[in-house]
C-alpha positions in Angstrom: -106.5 39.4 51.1 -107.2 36.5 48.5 -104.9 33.3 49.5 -104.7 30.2 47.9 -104.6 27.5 50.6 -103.1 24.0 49.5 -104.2 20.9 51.7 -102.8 17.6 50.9 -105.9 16.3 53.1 -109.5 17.7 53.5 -109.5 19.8 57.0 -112.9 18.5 57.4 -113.7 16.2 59.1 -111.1 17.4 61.8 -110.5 14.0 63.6 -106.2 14.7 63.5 -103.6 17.2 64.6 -102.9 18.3 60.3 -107.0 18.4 59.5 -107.5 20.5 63.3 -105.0 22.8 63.0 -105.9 23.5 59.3 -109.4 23.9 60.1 -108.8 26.5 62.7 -106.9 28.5 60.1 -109.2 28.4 57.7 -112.1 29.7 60.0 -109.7 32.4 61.4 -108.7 34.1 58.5 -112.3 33.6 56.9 -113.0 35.8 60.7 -110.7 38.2 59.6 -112.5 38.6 56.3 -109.6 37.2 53.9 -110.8 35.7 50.7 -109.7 32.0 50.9 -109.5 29.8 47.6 -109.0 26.1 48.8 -107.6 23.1 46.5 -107.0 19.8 48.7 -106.6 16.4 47.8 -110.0 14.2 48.4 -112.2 12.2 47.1 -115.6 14.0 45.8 -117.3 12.2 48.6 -115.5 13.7 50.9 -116.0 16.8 49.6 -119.5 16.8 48.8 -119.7 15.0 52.8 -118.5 18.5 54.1 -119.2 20.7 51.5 -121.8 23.3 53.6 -119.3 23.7 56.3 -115.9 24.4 53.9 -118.7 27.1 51.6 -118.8 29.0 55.1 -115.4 29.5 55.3 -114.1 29.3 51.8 -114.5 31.3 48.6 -114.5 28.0 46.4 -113.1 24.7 47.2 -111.6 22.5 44.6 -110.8 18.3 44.8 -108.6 17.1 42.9 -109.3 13.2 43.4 -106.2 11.3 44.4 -105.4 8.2 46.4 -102.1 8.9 48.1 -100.0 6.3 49.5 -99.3 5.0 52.5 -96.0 5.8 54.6 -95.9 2.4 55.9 -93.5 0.2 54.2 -95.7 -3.1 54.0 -97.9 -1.1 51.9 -95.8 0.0 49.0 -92.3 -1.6 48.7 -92.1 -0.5 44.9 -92.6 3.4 46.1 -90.1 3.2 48.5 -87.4 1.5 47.0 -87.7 4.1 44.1 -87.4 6.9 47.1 -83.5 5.6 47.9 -82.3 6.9 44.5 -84.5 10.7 45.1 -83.1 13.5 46.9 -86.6 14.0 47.9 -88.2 11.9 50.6 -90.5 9.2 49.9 -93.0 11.0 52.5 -93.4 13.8 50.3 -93.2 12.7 46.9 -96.2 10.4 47.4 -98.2 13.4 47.2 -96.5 14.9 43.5 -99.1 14.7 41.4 -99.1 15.9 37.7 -103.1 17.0 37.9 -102.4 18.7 41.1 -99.9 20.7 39.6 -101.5 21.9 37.2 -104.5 23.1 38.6 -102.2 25.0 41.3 -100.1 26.7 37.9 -103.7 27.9 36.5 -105.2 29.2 39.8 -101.4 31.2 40.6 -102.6 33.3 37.0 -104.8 34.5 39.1 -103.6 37.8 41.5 -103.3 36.0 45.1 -102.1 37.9 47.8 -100.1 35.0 49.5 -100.3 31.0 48.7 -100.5 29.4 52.4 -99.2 25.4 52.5 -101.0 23.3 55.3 -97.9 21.3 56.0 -94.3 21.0 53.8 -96.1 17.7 52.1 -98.1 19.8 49.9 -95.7 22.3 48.8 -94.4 19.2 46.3 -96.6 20.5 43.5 -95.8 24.2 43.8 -94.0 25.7 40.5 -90.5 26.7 40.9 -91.2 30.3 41.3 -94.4 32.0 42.3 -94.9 36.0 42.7 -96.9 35.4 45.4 -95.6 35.2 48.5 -95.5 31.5 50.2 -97.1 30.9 54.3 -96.1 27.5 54.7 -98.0 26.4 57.8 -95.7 23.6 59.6 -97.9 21.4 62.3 -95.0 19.2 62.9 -91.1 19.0 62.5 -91.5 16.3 60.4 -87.9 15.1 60.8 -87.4 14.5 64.2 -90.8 11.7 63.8 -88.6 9.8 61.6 -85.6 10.7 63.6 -87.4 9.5 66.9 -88.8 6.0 65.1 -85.3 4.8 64.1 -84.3 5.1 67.4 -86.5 2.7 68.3 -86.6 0.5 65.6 -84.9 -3.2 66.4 -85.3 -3.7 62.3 -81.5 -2.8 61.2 -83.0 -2.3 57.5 -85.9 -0.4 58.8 -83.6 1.6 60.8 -81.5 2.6 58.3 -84.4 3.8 56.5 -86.0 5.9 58.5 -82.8 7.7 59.0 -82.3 8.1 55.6 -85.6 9.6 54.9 -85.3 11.7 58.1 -82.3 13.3 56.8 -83.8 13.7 53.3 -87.0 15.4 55.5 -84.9 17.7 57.2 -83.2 19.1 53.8 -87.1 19.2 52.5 -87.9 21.4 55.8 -85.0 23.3 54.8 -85.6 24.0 51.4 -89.1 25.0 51.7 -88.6 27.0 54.4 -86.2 28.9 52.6 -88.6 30.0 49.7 -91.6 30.9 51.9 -92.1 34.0 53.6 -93.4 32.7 56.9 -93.2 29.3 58.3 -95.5 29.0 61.2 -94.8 26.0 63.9 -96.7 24.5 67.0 -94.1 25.8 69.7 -91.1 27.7 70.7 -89.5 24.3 70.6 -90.6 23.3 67.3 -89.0 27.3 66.2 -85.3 26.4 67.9 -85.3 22.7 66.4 -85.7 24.6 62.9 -83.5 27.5 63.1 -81.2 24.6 63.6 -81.7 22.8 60.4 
């Protein structure tokens, strides 16, 4: 099969749960002989710092160069405030990107047999509709993070926020799961907490 695998993150080097899990898919459906096409966010550094490891699993690799955001409040007040009046978290709209979306509208001309996401972050620049069919690769239920930090959290504002954007998360969850064909999670517990949602 020829799949078009979207990374918001490089899966090299594999230092993190996301970059780990997204590097053992690659490699295991390279095993199984599918064609993979990858198109991450990174910096050419990056990509040219890992570039003989992703050619032996990967078709072609593109980078589309982009400094995302942080999550953290401290770091970007502006981005966040803007994120209260969005349906759509803050944690996922840092990474919509105009140049990223483009690229992914001209490489879906091509004939891919599925489009696999490596987490619901990076299915932000995805077209409305796609013929292929969409493999959205979940390594964490996103919401319960946020869920589990504004429990915690003795910041009343902060609070509030987090459970604003975990409730915005779980309708992200929702809707993407909804268009894709497969969603693929860590655990059986991971699978009942979103066949809740």
């Amino acid at each position: 099969m020829r799949l078009l695998f979207l990374a918001v993150a490089p899966p090299l080097p594999a230092n993190n749960g996301q970059s780990l899990r997204a590097w053992g898919l690659l490699r295991a459906l390279a095993a199984e002989g599918h064609q993979i096409e990858l198109l991450i966010f990174t910096t050419l550094h990056e990509k040219d710092a890992y570039s003989g490891e992703l050619a032996k699993v990967c078709h072609s690799v593109e980078a589309v160069p982009r400094s995302v955001a942080r999550w953290s409040v401290s770091r970007n007040y502006l981005g966040h405030l803007r994120g209260l009046f969005s349906p759509i978290p803050y944690g996922v709209t840092r990474f919509r990107f105009p140049l990223m979306r483009e690229r992914i509208t001209k490489r879906l001309r091509e004939n891919f047999d599925a489009i696999i996401v490596a987490s619901i972050f990076a299915a932000i620049n995805l077209p409305d509709m796609t013929e292929a069919p969409l493999i959205v690769d979940q390594n964490n239920v996103e919401h319960l993070i946020l869920e589990r930090y504004s429990r915690q959290q003795r910041n009343p504002f902060l609070r509030a926020y987090a459970w604003l954007e975990a409730r915005k998360l779980r309708s992200w969850e929702r809707t993407v799961g909804a268009r894709s064909s497969v969603v693929m999670l860590c655990s059986e517990d991971d699978r009942a907490i979103m066949r809740q949602t």
